[in-house]
N, CA, C and O atoms as a GROMACS GRO file, in nm:
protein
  160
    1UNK      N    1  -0.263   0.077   3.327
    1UNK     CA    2  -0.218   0.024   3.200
    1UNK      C    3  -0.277   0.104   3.083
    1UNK      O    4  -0.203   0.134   2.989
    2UNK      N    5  -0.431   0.149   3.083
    2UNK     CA    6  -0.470   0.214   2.999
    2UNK      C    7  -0.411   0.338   2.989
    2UNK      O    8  -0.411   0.393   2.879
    3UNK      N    9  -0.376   0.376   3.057
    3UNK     CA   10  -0.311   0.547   3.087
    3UNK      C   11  -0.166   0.522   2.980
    3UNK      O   12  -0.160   0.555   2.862
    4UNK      N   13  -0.101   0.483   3.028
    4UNK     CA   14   0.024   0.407   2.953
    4UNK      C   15   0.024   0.404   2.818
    4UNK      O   16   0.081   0.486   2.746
    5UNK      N   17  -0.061   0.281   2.770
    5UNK     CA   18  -0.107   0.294   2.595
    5UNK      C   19  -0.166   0.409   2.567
    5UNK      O   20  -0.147   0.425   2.446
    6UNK      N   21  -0.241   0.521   2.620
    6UNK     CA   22  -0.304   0.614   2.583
    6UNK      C   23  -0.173   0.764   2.541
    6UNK      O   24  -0.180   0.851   2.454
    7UNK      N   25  -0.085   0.741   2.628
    7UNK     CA   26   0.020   0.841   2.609
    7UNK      C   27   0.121   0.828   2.543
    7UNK      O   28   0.199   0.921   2.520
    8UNK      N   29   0.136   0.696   2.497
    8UNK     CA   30   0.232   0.585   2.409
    8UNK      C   31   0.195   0.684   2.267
    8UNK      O   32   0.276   0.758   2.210
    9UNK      N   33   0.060   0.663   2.232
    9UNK     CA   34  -0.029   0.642   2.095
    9UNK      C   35  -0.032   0.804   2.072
    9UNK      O   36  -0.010   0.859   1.964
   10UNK      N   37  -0.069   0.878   2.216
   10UNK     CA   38  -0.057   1.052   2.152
   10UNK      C   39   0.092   1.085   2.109
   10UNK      O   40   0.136   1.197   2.083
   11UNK      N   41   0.145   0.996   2.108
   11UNK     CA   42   0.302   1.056   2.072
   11UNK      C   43   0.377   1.004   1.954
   11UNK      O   44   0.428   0.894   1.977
   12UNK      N   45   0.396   1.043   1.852
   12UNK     CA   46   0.377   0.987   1.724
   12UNK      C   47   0.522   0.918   1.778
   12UNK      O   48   0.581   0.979   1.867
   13UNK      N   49   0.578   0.798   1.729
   13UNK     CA   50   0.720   0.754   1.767
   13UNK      C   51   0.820   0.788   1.639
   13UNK      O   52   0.773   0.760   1.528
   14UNK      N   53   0.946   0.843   1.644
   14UNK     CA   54   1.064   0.872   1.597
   14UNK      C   55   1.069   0.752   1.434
   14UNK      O   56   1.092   0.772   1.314
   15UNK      N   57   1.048   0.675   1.487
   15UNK     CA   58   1.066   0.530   1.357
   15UNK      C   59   0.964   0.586   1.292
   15UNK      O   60   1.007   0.653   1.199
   16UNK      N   61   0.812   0.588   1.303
   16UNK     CA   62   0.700   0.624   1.227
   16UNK      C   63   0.729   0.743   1.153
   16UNK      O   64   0.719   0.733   1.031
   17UNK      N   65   0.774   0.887   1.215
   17UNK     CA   66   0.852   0.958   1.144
   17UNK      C   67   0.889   0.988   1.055
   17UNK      O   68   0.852   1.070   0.970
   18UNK      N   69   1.010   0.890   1.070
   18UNK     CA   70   1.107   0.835   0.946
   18UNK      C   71   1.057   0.821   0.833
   18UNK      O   72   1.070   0.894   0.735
   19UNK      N   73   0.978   0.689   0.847
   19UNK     CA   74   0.914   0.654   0.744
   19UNK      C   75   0.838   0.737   0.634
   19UNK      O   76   0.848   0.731   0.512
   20UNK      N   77   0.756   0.822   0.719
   20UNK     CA   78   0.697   0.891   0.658
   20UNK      C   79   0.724   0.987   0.601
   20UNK      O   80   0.644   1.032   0.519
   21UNK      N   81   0.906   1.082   0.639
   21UNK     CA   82   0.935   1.168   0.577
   21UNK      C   83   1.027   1.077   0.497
   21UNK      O   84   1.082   1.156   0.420
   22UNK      N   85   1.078   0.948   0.469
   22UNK     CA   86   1.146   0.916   0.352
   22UNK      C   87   1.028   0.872   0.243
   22UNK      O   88   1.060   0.901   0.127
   23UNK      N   89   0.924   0.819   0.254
   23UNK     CA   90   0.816   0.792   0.158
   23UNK      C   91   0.761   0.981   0.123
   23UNK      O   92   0.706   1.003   0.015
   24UNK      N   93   0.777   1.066   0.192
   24UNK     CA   94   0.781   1.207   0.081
   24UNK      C   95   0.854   1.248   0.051
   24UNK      O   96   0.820   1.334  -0.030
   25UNK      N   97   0.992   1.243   0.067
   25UNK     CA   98   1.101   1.230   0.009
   25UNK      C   99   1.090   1.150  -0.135
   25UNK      O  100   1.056   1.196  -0.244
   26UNK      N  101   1.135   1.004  -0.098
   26UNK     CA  102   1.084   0.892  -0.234
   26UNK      C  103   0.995   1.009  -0.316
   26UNK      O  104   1.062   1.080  -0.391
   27UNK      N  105   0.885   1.030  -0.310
   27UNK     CA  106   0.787   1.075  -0.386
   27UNK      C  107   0.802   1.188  -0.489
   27UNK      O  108   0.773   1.191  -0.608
   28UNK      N  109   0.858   1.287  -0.402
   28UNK     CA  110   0.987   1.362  -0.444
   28UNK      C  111   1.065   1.332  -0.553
   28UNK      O  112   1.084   1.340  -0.674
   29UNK      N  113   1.085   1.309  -0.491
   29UNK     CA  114   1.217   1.241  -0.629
   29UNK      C  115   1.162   1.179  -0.723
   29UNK      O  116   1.228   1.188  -0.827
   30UNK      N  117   1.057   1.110  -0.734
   30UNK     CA  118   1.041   1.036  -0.864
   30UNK      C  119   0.913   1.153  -0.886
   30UNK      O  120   0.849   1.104  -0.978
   31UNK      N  121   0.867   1.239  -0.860
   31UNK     CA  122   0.792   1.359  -0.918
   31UNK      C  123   0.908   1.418  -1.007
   31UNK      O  124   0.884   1.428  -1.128
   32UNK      N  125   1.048   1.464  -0.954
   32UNK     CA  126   1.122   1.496  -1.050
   32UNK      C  127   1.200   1.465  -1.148
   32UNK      O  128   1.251   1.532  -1.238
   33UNK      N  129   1.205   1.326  -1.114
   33UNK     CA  130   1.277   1.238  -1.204
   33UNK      C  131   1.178   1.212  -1.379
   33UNK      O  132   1.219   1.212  -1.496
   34UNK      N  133   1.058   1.194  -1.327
   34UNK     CA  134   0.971   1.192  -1.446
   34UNK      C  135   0.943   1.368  -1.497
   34UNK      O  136   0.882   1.381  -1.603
   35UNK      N  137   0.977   1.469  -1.440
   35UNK     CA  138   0.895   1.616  -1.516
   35UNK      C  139   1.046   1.579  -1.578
   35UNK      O  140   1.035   1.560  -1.700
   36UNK      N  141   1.190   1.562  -1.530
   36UNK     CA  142   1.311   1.621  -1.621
   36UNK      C  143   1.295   1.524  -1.717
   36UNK      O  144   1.327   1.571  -1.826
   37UNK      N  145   1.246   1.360  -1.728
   37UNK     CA  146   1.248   1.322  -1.863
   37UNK      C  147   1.104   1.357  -1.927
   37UNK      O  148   1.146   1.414  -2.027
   38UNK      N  149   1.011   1.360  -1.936
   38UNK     CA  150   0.934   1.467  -2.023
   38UNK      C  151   0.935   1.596  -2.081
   38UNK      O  152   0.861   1.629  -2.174
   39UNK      N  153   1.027   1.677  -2.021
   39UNK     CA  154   1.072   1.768  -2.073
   39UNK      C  155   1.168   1.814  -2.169
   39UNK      O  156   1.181   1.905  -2.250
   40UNK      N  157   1.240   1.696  -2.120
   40UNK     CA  158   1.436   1.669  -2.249
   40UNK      C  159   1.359   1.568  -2.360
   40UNK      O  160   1.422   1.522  -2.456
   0.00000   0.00000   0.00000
């Protein structure tokens, strides 16, 4: 069983991923959303 959870956890999962490249994405975007209105 331990073997199992241990090879589960080295393997980042597809959903976690996600998340994490749409929250730098998100971030993204509102980095540029605020330089184009400070600038105009």
């Amino acid at each position: 069983m331990m073997d199992y959870e241990d090879d589960v956890s080295s393997i980042p999962e597809p959903a976690t991923l996600a998340l994490v490249a749409l929250g730098l994405i998100g971030i993204a975007l509102l980095r540029r959303r605020r330089s184009i209105k400070s600038t105009t």
